[in-house]
VEXKOL-632203 format. One record per residue: residue in one letter; y, z, x of N, C-alpha, C, O, CB in turn. Coordinates in Angstrom, 2 decimals. Glycine has a CB too. Layout:
+---------+---------+---------+---------+----------+---------+---------+---------+---------+---------+---------+---------+---------+----------+---------+---------+
: residuo : n.north :    n.up :  n.east : ca.north :   ca.up : ca.east : c.north :    c.up :  c.east : o.north :    o.up :  o.east : cb.north :   cb.up : cb.east :
+---------+---------+---------+---------+----------+---------+---------+---------+---------+---------+---------+---------+---------+----------+---------+---------+
:       A :       Y :       Z :       X :        Y :       Z :       X :       Y :       Z :       X :       Y :       Z :       X :        Y :       Z :       X :
...
+---------+---------+---------+---------+----------+---------+---------+---------+---------+---------+---------+---------+---------+----------+---------+---------+
# end
This chain:
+---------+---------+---------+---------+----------+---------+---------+---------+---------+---------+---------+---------+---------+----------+---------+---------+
: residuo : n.north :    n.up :  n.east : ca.north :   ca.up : ca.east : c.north :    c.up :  c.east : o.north :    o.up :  o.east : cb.north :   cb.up : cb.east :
+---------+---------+---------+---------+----------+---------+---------+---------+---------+---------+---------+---------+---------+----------+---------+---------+
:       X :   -3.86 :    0.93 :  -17.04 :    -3.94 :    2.10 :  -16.19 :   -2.55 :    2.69 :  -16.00 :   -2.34 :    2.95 :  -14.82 :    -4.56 :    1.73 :  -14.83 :
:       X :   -1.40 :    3.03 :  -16.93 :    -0.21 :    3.15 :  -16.96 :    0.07 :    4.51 :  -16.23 :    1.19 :    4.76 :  -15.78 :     0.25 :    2.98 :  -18.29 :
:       X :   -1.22 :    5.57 :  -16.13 :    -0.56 :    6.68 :  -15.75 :   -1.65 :    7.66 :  -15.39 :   -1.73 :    8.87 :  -15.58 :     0.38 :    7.17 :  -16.81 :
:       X :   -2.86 :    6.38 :  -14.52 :    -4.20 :    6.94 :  -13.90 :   -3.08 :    6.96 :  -12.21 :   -2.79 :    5.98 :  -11.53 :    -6.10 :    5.54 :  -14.09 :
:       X :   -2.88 :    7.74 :  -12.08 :    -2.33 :    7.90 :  -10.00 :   -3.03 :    7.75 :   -9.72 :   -3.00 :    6.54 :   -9.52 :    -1.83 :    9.02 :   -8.99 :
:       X :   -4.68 :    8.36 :   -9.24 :    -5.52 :    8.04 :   -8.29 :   -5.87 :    6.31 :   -8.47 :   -6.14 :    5.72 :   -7.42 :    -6.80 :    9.08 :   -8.43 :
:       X :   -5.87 :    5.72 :   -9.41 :    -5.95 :    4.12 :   -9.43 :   -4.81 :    3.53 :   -8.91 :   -4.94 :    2.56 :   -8.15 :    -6.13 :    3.53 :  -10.82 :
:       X :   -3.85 :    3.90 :   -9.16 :    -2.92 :    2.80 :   -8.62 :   -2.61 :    3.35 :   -7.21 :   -1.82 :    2.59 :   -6.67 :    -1.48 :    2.54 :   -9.56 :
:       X :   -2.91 :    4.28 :   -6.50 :    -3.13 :    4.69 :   -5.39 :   -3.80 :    3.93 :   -4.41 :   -3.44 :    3.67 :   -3.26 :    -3.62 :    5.62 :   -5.56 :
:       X :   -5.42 :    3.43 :   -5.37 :    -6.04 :    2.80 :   -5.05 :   -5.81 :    1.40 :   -4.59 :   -5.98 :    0.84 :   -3.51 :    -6.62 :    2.99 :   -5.70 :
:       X :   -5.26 :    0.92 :   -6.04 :    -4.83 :   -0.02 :   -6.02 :   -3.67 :   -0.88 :   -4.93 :   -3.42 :   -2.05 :   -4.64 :    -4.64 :    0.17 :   -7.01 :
:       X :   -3.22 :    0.30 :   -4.60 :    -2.43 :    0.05 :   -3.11 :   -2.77 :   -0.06 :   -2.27 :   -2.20 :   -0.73 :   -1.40 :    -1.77 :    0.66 :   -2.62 :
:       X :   -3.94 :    0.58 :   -2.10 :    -4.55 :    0.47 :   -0.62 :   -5.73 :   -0.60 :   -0.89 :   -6.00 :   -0.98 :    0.25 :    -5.20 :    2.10 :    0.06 :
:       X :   -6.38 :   -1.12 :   -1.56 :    -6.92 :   -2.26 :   -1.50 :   -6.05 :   -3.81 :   -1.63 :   -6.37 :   -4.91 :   -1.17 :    -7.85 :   -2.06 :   -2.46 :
:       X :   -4.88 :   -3.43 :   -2.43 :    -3.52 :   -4.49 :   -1.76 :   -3.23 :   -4.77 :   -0.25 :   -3.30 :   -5.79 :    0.44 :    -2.08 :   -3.85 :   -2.14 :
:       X :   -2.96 :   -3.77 :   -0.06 :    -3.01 :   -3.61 :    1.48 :   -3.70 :   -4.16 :    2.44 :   -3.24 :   -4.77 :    3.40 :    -3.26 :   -2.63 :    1.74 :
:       X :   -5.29 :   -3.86 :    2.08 :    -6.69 :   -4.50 :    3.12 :   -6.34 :   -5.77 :    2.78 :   -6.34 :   -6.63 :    3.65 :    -8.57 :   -4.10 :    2.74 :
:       X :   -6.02 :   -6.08 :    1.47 :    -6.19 :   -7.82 :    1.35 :   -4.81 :   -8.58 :    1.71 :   -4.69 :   -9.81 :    1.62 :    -6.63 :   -8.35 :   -0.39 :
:       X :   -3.91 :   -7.81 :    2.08 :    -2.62 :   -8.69 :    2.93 :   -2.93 :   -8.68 :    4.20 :   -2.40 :   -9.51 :    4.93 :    -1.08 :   -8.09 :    2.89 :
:       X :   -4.13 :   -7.49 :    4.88 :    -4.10 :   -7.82 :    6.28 :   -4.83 :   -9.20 :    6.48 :   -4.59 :  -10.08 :    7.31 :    -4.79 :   -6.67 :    7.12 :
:       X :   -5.87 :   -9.14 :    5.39 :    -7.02 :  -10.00 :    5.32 :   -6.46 :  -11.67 :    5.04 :   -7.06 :  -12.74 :    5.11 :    -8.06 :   -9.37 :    4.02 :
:       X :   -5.74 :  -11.50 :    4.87 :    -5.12 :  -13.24 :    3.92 :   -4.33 :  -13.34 :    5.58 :   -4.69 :  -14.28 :    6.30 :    -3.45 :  -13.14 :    1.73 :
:       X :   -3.53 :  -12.57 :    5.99 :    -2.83 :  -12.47 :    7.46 :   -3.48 :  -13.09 :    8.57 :   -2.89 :  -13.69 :    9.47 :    -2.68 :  -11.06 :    7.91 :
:       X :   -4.89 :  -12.91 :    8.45 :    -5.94 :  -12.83 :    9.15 :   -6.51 :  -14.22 :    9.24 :   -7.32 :  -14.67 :   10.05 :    -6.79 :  -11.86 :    8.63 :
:       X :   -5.80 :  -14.90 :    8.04 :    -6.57 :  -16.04 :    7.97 :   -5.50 :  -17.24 :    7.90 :   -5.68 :  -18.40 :    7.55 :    -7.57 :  -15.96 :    6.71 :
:       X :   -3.83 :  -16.32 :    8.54 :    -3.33 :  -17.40 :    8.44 :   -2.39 :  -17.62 :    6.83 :   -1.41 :  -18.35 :    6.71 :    -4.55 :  -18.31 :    8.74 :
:       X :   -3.05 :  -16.73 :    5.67 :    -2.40 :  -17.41 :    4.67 :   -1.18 :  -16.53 :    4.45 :   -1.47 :  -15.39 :    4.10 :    -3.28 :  -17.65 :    3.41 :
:       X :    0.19 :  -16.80 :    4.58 :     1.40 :  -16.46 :    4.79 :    1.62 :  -15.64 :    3.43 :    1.56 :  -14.42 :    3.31 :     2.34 :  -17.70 :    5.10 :
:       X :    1.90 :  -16.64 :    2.40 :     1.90 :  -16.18 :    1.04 :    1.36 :  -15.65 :    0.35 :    1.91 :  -15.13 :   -0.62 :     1.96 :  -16.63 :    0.50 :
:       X :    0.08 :  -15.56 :    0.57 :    -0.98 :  -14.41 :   -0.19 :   -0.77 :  -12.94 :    0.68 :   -0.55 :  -11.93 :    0.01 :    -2.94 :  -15.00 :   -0.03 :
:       X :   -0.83 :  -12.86 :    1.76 :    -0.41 :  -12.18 :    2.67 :    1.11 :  -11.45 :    2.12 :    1.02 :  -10.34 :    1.60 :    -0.39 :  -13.13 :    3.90 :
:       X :    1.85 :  -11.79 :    2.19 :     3.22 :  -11.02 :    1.47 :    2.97 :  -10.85 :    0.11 :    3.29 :   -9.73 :   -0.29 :     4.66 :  -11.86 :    1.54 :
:       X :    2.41 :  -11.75 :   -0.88 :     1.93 :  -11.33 :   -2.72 :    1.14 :  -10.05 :   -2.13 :    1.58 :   -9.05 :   -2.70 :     0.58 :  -12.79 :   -3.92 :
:       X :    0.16 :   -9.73 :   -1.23 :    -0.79 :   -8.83 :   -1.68 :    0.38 :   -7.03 :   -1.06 :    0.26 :   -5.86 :   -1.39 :    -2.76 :   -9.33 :   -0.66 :
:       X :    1.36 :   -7.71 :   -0.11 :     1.75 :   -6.50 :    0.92 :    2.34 :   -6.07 :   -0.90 :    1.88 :   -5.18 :   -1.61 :     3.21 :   -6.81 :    2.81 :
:       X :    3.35 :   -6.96 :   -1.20 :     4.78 :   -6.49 :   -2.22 :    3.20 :   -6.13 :   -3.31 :    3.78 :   -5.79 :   -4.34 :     6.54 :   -8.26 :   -2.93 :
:       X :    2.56 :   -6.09 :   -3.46 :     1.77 :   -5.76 :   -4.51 :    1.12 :   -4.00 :   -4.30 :    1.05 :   -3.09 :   -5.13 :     0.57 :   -7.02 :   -4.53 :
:       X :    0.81 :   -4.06 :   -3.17 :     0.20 :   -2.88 :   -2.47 :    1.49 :   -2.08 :   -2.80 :    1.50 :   -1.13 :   -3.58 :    -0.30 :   -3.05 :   -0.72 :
:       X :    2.79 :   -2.66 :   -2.01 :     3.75 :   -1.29 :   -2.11 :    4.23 :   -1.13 :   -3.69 :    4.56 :    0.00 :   -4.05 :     5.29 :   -1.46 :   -1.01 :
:       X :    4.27 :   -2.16 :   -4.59 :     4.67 :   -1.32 :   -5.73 :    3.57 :   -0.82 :   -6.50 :    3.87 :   -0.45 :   -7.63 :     5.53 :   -2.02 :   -6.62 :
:       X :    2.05 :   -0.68 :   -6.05 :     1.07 :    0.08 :   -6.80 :    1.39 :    1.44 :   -6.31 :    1.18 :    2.45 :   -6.99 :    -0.47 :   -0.36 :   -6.56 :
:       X :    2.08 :    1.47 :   -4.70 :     1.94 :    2.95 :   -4.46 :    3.10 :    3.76 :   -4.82 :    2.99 :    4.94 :   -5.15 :     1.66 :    3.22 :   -3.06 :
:       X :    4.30 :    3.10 :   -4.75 :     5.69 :    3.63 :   -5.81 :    5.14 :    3.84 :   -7.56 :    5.65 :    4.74 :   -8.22 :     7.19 :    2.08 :   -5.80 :
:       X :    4.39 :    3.20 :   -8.01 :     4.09 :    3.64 :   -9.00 :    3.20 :    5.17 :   -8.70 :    3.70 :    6.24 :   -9.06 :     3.42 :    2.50 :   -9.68 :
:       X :    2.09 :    5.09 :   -8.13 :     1.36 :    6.53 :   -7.89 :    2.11 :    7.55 :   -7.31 :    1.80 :    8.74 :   -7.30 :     0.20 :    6.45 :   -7.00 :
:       X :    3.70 :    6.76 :   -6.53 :     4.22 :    7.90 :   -6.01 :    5.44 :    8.88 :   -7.35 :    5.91 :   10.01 :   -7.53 :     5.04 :    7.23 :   -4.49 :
:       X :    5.46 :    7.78 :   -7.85 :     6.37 :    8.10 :   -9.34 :    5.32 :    9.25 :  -10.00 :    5.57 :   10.44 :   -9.80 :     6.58 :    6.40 :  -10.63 :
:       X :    4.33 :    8.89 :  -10.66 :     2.89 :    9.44 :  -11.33 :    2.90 :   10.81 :  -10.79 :    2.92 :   11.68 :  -11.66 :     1.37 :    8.56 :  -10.86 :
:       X :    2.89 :   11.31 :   -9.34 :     2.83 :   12.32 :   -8.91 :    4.21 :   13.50 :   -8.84 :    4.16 :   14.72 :   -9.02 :     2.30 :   11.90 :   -7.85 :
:       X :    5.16 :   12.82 :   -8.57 :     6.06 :   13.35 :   -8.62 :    6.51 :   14.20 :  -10.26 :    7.15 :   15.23 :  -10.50 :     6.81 :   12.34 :   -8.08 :
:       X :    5.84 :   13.23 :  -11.10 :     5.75 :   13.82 :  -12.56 :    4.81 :   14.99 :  -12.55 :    5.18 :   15.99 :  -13.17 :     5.20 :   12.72 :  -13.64 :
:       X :    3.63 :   15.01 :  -11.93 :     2.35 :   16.13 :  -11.80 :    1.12 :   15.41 :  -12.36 :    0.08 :   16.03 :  -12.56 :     2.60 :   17.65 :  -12.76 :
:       X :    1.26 :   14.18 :  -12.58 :    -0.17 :   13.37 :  -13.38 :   -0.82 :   13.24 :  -12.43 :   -0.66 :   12.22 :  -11.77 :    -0.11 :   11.89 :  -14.15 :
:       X :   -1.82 :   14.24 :  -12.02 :    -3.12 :   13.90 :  -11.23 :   -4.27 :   13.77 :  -12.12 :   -3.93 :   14.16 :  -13.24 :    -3.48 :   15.00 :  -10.17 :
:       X :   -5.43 :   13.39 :  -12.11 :    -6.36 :   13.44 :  -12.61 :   -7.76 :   13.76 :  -12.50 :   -8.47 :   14.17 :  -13.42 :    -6.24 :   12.82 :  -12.82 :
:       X :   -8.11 :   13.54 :  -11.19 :    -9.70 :   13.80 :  -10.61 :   -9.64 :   14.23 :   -9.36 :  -10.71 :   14.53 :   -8.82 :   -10.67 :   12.56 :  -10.55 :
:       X :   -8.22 :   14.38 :   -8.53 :    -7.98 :   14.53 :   -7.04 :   -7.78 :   16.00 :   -7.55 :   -7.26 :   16.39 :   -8.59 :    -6.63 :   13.57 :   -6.11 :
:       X :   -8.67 :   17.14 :   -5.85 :    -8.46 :   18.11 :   -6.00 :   -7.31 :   18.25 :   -5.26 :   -6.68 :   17.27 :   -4.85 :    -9.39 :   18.78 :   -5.84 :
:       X :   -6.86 :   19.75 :   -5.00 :    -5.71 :   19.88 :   -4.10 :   -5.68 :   19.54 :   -2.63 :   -4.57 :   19.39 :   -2.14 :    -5.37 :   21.10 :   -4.16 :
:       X :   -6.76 :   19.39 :   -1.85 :    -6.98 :   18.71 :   -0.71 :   -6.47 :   16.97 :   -0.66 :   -5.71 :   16.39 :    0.11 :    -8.51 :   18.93 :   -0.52 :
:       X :   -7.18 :   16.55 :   -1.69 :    -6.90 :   15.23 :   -2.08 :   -5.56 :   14.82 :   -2.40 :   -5.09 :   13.69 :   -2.24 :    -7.63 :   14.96 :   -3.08 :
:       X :   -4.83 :   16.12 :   -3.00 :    -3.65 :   15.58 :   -3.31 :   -2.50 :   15.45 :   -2.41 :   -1.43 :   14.86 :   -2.53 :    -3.30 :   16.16 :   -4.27 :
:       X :   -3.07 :   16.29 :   -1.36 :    -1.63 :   16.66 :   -0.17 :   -2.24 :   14.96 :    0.86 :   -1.50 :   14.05 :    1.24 :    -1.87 :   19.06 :    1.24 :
:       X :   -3.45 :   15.06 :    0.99 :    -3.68 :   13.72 :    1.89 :   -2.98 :   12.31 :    1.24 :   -2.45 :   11.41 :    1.90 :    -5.42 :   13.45 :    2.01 :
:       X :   -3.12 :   12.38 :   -0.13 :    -2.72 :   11.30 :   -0.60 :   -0.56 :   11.28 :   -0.64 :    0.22 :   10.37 :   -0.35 :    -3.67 :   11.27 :   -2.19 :
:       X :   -0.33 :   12.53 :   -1.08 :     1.24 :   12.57 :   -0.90 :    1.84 :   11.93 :    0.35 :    2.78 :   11.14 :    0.34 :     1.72 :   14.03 :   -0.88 :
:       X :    0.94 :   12.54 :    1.87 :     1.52 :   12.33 :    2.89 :    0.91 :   10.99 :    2.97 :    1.40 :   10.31 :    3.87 :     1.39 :   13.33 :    3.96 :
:       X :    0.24 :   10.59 :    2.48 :    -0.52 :    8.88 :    2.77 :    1.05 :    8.01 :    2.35 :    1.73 :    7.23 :    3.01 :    -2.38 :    8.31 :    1.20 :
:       X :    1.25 :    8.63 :    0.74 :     2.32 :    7.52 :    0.45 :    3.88 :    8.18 :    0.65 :    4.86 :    7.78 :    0.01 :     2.10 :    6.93 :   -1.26 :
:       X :    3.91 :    8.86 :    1.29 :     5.41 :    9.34 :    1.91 :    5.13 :    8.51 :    2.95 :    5.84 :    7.50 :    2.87 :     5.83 :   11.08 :    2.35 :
:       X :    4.43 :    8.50 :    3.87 :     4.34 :    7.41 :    5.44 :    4.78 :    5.88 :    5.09 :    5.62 :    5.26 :    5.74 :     2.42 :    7.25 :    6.16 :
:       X :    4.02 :    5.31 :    3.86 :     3.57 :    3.97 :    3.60 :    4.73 :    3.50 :    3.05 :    5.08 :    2.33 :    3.21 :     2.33 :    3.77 :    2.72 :
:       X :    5.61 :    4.58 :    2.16 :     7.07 :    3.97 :    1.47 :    7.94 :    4.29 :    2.17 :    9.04 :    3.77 :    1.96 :     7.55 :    4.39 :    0.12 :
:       X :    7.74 :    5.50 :    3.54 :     9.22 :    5.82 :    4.06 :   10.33 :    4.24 :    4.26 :   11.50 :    3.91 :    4.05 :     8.95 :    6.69 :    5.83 :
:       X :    9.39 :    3.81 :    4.63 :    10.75 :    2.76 :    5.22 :   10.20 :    0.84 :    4.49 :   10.68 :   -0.09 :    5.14 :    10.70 :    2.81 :    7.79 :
:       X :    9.45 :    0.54 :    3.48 :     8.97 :   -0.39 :    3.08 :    9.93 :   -1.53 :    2.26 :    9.61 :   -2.68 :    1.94 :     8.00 :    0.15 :    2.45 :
:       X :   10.90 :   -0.99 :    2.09 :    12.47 :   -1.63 :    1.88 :   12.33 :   -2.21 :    2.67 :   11.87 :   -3.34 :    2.52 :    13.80 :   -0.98 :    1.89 :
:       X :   12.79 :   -1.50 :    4.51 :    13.00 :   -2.20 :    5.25 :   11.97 :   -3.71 :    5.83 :   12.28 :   -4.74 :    6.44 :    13.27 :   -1.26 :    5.95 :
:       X :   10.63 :   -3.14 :    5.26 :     9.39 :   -4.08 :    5.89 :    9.74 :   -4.84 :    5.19 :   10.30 :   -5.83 :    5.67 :     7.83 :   -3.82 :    5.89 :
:       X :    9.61 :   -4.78 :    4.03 :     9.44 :   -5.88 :    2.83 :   11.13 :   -7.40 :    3.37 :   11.05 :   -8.63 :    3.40 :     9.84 :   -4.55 :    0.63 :
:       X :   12.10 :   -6.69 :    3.61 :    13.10 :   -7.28 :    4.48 :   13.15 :   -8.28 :    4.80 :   13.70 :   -9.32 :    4.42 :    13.24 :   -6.92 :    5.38 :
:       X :   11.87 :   -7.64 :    6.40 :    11.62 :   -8.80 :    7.59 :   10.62 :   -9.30 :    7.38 :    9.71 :   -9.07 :    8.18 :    11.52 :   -8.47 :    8.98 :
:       X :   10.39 :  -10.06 :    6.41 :     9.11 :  -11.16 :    6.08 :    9.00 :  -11.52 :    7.59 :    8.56 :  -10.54 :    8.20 :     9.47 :  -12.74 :    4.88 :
:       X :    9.24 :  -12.54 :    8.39 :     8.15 :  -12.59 :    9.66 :    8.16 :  -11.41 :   10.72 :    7.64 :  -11.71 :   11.80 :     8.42 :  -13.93 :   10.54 :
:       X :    8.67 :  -10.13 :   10.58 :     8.05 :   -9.34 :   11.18 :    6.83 :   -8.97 :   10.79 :    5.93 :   -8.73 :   11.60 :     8.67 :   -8.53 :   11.30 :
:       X :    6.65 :   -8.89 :    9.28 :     5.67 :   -8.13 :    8.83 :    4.49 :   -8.94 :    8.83 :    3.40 :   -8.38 :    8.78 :     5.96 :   -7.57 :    7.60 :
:       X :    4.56 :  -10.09 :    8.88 :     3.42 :  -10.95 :    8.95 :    2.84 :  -10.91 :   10.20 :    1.63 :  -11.05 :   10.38 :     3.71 :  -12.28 :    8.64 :
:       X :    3.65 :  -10.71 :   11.08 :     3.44 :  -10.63 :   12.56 :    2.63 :   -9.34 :   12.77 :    1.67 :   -9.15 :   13.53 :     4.86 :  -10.61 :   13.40 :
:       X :    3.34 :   -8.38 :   11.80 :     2.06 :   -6.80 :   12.18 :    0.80 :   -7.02 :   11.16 :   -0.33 :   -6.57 :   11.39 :     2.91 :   -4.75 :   11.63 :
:       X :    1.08 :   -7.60 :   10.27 :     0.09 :   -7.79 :    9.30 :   -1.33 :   -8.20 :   10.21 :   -2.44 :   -7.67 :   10.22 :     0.63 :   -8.99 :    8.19 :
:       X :   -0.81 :   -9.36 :   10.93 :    -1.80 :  -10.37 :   11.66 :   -2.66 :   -9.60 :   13.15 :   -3.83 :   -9.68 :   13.55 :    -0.69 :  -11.86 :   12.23 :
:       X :   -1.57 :   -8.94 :   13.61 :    -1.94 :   -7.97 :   14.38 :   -2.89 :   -6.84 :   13.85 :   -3.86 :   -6.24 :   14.32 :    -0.82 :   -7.48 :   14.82 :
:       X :   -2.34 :   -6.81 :   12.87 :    -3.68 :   -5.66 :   12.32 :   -5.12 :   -5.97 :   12.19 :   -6.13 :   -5.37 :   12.55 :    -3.48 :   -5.19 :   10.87 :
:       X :   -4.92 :   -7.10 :   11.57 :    -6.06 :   -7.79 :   11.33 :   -7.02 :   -8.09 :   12.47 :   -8.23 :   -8.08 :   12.24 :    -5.69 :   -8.91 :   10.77 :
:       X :   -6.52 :   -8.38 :   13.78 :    -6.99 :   -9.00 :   14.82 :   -7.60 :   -8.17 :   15.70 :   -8.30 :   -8.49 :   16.66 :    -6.10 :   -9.68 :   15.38 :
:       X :   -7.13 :   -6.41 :   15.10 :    -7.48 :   -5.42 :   15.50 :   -8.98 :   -5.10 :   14.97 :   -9.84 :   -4.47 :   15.57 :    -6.48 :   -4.56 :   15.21 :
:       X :   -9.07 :   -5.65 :   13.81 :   -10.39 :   -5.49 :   12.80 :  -11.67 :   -5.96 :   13.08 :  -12.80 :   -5.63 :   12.72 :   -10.20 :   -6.11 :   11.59 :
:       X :  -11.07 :   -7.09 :   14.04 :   -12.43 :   -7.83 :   14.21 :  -13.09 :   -7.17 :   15.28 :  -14.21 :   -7.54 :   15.64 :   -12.31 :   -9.39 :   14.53 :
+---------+---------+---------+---------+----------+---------+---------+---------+---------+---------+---------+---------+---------+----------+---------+---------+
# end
């Protein structure tokens, strides 16, 4: 999928559900594999776009998704950082779910 954006878009945000979800259960390390996985699916879709490779997203779709991953990478350096902060919001999120 080297240069589908709406997939690895995807692919970020189902990274994502499954670091809250592993968080949720306690598992530390799957929990950070799935966060660092989520954020470099969405630096890739954010790369993809910045080129103009959209594919099936109309223009509605495309501004929701820009500002989705401008929010999610503004500062993910810094998250990625504080490993037990982020586990700490991770877990919190999760706890929010139930």
């Amino acid at each position: 999928m080297p240069d589908f954006t709406e997939g690895w878009y995807n692919l970020g945000a189902a990274a994502s559900r499954l670091a809250v979800e592993a968080a949720g259960r306690s598992d530390d390390q799957a929990a950070l594999a799935f966060f660092r996985e989520g954020v470099d699916a969405k630096r890739r879709a954010d790369q993809l776009i910045r080129e103009g490779r959209w594919l099936i997203y109309g223009p509605t779709e495309q501004a929701q998704v820009t500002a989705d991953l401008a929010e999610a990478l503004a500062d993910a350096d810094d998250v990625l950082a504080n490993e037990p902060a982020l586990l700490i919001a991770l877990r919190l999120h999760a706890s929010r779910q139930d």
